[in-house]
C-alpha positions in Angstrom: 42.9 -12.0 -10.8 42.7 -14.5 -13.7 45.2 -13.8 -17.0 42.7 -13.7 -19.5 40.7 -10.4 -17.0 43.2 -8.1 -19.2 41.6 -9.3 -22.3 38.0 -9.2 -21.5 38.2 -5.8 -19.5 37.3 -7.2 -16.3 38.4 -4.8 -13.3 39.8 -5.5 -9.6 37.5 -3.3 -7.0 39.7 -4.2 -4.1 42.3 -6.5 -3.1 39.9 -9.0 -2.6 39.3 -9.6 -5.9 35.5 -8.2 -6.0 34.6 -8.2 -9.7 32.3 -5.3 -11.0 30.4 -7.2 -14.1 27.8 -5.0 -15.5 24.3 -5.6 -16.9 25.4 -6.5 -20.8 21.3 -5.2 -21.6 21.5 -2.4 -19.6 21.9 -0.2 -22.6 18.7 -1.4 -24.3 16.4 -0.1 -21.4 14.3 3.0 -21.4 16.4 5.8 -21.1 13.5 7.7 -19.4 10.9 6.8 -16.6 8.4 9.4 -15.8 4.9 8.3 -14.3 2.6 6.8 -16.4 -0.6 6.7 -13.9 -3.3 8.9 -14.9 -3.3 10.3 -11.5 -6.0 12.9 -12.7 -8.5 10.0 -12.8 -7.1 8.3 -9.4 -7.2 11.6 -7.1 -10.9 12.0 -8.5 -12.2 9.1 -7.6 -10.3 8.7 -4.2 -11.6 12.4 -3.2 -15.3 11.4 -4.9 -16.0 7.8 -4.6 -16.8 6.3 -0.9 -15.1 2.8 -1.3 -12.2 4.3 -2.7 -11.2 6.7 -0.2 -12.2 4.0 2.9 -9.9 1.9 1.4 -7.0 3.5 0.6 -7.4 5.6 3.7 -7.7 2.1 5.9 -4.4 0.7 4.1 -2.5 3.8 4.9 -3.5 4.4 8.1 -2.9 0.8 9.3 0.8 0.8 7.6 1.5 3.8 9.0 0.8 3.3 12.2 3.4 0.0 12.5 6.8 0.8 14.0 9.8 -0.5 13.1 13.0 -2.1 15.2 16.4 -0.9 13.9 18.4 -4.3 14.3 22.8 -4.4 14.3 24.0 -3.8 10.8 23.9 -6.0 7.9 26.1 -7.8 5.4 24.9 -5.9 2.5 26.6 -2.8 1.5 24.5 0.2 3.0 24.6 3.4 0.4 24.8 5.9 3.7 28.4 5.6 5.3 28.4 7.0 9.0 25.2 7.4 10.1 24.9 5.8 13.6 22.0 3.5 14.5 20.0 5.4 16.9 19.6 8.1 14.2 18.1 5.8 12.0 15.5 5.0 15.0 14.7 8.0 14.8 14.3 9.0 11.5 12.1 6.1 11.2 10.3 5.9 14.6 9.9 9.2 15.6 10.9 12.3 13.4 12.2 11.9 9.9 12.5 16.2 9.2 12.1 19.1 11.6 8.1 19.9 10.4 6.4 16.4 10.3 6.0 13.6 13.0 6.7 10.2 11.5 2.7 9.2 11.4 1.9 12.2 8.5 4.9 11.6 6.8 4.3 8.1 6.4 0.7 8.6 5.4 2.0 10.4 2.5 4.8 8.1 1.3 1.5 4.9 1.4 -1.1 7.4 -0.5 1.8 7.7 -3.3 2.7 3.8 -3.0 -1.2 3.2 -3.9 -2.0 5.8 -6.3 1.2 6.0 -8.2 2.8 2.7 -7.0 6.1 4.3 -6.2 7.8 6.0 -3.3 10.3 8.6 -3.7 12.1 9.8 -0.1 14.9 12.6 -0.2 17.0 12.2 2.5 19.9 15.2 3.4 22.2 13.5 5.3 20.4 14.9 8.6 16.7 14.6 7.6 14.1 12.9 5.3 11.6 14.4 2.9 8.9 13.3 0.9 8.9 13.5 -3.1 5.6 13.3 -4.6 6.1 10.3 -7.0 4.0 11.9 -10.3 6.6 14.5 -10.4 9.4 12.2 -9.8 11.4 11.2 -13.1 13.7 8.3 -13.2 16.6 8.6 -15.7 17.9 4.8 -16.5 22.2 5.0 -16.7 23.2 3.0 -20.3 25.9 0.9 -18.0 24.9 0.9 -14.5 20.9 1.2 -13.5 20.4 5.1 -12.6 22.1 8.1 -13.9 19.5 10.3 -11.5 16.4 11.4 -10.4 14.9 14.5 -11.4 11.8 16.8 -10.0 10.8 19.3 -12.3 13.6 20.8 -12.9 16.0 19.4 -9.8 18.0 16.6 -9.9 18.8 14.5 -7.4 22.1 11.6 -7.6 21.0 8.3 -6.6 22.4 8.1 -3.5 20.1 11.0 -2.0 16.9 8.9 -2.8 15.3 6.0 -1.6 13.0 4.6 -3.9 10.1 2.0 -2.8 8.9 0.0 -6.3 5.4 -1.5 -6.2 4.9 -4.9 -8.7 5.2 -4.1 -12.2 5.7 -6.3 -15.5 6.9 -3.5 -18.5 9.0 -1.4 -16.2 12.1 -2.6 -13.9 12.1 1.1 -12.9 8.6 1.9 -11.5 5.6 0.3 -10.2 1.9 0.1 -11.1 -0.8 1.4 -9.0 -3.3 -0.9 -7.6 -6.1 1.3 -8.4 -4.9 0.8 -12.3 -6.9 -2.9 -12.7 -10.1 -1.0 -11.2 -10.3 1.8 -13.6 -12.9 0.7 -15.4 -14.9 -0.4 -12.2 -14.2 3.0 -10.8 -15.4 4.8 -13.7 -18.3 2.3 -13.9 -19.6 3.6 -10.3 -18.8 7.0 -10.7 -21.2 7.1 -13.6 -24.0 5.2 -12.1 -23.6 8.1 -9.5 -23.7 10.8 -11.8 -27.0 9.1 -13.6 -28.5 8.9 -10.0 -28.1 12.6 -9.4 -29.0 13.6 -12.5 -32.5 11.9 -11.9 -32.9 13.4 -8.4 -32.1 16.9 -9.7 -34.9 16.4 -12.8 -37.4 15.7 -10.1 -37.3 11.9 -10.5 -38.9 12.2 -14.1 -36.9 10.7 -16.7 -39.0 12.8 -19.8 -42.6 13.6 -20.7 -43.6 13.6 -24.4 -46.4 16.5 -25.3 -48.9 15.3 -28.1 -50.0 17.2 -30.5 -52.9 16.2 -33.5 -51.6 19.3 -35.4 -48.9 20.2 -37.0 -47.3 23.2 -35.3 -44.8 25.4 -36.9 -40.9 25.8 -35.5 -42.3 28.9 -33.6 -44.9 27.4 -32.2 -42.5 24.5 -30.8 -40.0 26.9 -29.9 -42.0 29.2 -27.9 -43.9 25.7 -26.1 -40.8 24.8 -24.7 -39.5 27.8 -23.6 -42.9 28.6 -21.7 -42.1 24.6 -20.6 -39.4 25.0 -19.3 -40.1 29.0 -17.8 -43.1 27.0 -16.4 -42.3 23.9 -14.7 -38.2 23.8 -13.2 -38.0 20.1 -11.9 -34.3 21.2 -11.1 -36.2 23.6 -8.0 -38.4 20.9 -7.6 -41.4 23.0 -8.4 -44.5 21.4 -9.7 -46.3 24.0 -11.4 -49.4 22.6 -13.2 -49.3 22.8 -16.9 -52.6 23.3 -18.5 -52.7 21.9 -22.1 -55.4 23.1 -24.8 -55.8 22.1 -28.4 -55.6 18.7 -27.8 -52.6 18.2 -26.3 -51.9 15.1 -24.3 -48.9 13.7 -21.8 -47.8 10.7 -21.8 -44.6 9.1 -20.5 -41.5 8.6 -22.3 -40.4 6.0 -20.3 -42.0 2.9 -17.6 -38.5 3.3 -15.7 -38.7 4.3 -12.1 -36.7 4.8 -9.2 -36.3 1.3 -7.7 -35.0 0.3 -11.5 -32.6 3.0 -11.1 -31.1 2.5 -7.7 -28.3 0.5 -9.2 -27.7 -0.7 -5.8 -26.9 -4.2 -6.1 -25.0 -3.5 -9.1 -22.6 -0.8 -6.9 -22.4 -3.0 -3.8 -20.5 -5.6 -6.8 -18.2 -3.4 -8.0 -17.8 -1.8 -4.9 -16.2 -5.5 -4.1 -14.2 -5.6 -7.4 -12.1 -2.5 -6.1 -12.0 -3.9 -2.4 -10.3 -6.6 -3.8 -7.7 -4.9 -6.1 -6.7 -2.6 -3.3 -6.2 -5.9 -1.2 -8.6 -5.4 1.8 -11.5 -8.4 2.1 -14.8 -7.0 1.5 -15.9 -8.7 4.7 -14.1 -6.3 6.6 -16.1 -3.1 5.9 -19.9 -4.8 6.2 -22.0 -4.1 9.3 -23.4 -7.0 10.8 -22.1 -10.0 13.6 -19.8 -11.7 11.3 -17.8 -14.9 13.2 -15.3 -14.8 10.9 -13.6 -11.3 11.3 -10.7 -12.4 12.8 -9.1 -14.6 10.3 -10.1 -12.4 7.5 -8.4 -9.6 9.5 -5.5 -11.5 9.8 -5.8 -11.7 6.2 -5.7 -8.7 5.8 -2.3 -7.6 7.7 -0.7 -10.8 6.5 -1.0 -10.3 2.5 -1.8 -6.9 2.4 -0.2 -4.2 5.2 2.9 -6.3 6.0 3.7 -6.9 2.6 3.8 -3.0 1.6 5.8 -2.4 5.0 8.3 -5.3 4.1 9.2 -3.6 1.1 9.6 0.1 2.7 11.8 -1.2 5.3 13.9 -3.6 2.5 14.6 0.0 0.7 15.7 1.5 4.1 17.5 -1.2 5.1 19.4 -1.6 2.3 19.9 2.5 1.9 21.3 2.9 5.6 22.8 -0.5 5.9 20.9 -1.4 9.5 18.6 -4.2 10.1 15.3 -2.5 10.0 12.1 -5.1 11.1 8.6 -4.2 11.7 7.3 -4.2 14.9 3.8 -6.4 15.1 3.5 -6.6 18.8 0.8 -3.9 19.6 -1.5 -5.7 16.3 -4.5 -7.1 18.0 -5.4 -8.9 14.9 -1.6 -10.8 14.6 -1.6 -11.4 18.7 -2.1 -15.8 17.6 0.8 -15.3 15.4 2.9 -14.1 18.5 1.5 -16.7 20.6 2.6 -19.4 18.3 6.2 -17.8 17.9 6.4 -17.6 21.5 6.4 -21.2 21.8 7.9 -21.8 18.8 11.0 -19.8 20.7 10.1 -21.3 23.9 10.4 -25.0 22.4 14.3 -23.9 20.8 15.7 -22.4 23.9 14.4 -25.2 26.3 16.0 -27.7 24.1 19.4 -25.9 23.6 19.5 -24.8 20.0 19.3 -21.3 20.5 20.7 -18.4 23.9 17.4 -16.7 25.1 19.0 -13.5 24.1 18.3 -14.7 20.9 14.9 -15.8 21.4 14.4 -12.6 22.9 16.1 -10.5 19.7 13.6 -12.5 18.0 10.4 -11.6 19.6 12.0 -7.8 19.9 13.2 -7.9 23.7 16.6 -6.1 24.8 19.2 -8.8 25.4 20.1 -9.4 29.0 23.5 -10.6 30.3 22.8 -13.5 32.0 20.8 -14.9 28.8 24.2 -15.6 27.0 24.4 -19.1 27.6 22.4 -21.8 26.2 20.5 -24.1 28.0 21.7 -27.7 28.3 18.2 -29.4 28.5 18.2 -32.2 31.2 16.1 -34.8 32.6 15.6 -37.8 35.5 17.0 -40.3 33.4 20.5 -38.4 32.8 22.1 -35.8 31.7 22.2 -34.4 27.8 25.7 -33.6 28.4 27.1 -36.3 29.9 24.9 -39.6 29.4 27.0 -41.5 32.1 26.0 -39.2 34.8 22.6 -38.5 36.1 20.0 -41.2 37.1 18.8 -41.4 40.5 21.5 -40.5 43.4 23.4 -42.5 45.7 21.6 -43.5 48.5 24.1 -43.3 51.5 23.9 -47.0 52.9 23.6 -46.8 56.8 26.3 -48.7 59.1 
């Protein structure tokens, strides 16, 4: 400890001489951090819109679906003191609470990463649960980071929650949803939809304008259209001939028809736009022979679904203080990468720079015992160990 420490405030943690130095801005931040998504909006158009709920529902279930390895325990300090190793395997592997299996539960922690761009998990000390993030509140502490989490009216300390942030630029508290760049595309599509059924359900006329030489009174006008509309219902798809005296005449109020309508083209765009916000190649979900699914698959788990699993498992890891990697073994879209780190692996242990246990930590193999050592790499010409032995051997000379 320094002599001047007494003068500034600064404070021993432990003999080691770990010094505590807070965030001098800390104070300035937002005291309070509810959700700001307009999640009203989102749920609609993921429960209305086809391209929004294939694509949230294809990151979620692919995320989902990858396990992960609980490795030794790390350097960093873990927030959970105690818990032993295969308990975290199976909170994460195989049941995180006594009424969900690990598949559903992790469904629902990715639908509220992409909607809300936050994850809020609750765990008891035996068990984790699920906090749906638009109720979550995040109160910001004026000295440290968080004072505590509150759900409606429950509050929760910040060691009971792990909290998964998705990329945001005016909050270091919460995240953004993806789906927030594509609100305007989503609401752009939902109305072409709406203008679409609107035409179907008027019997595919946009208007009809009724002629007159005369000059009819309000009645008169007011009884025509009622018997109009008594008359002819497009909405039942009736086509009741109208006949029309005194010189009436029909005419059309507008040359538009369907094929101008269809909007098609125009959807199949946007419905590109949100592909792309959510991450996912647009490739990916047209029919057809394409040759180049693959690589835009691999795309796809490389920059999309691995990165969202990275950061659940760097909030786990850090939270319960154990190595937590996700398992990519059983991916038929990443089996090149494996091949490649096979024999990048291969080409280390053969020339002695790393054990095979290692190699095989690596790749996610148990360790075996006699794969301790590490290889000493040898050839006709001599031995690596020992240049001056090695060559060809002695030929016994006959007497």
């Amino acid at each position: 400890m320094a002599w001047y420490d007494r003068f500034i405030g600064r404070k021993v943690e432990d003999a080691d001489e770990t010094y505590l130095k807070l965030n001098p801005v800390q104070q300035y931040f937002q005291d309070i951090n509810s959700s700001s998504e307009d999640h009203t909006s989102y749920e609609k158009y993921y429960e209305e819109l086809e391209i929004v709920n294939r694509g949230v529902n294809m990151i979620v279930d692919d995320v989902a679906e990858i396990p992960v390895r609980v490795g030794p325990p790390t350097k960093a300090t873990s927030i959970i003191k105690g818990i032993k190793r295969s308990k975290v395997d199976l909170l994460l592997n195989t049941e995180p609470n006594l009424f969900q299996d690990i598949s559903s539960f992790k469904r629902n922690l990715i639908t509220d990463y992409l909607l809300d761009g936050n994850i809020f998990i609750y765990f008891d000390g035996a068990h984790m649960y699920h906090l749906p993030a638009d109720k979550v509140t995040i109160h910001a502490d004026k000295q440290t980071f968080i004072e505590k989490y509150t759900y409606q009216d429950i509050e929760y300390a910040p060691n009971e929650i792990i909290h998964v942030k998705e990329n945001s630029f005016y909050s270091i508290y919460r995240g953004v949803s993806r789906l927030k760049p594509a609100v305007r595309t989503m609401k752009l599509i939902y109305q072409m939809r709406n203008f679409q059924d609107n035409f179907f359900k008027n019997g595919a006329v946009p208007g009809l304008v009724l002629k007159s030489p005369n000059t009819l009174s309000e009645k008169i006008k007011e009884r025509m259209m009622i018997s109009w509309q008594t008359r002819y219902r497009p909405d039942t798809g009736g086509h009741r001939p109208l006949i029309l005296d005194g010189g009436l005449e029909v005419d059309s109020l507008t040359d538009a028809n369907f094929k101008d309508l269809d909007f098609q083209n125009s959807i199949s765009e946007n419905e590109k736009i949100i592909l792309k916000a959510l991450g996912i190649p647009p490739i990916l979900l047209d029919s057809g022979n394409n040759a180049n699914i693959r690589p835009n698959m691999r795309l796809y788990y490389l920059e999309t679904v691995l990165p969202i699993i990275q950061k659940l498992n760097h909030s786990v890891e850090r939270y319960f203080g154990f190595g937590i990697k996700e398992d990519i073994t059983d991916i038929p879209a990443l089996q090149p990468e494996l091949r490649d780190a096979a024999s990048y692996y291969s080409s280390l242990v053969n020339g002695g720079i790393i054990s095979p246990n290692e190699a095989r930590e690596a790749l996610g193999y148990d360790a075996r015992e006699e794969a301790e050592d590490i290889r000493v790499p040898a050839n006709i010409a001599g031995s690596a160990a020992n240049p001056d032995e090695g060559g060809r051997p002695v030929e016994n000379e006959e007497e």
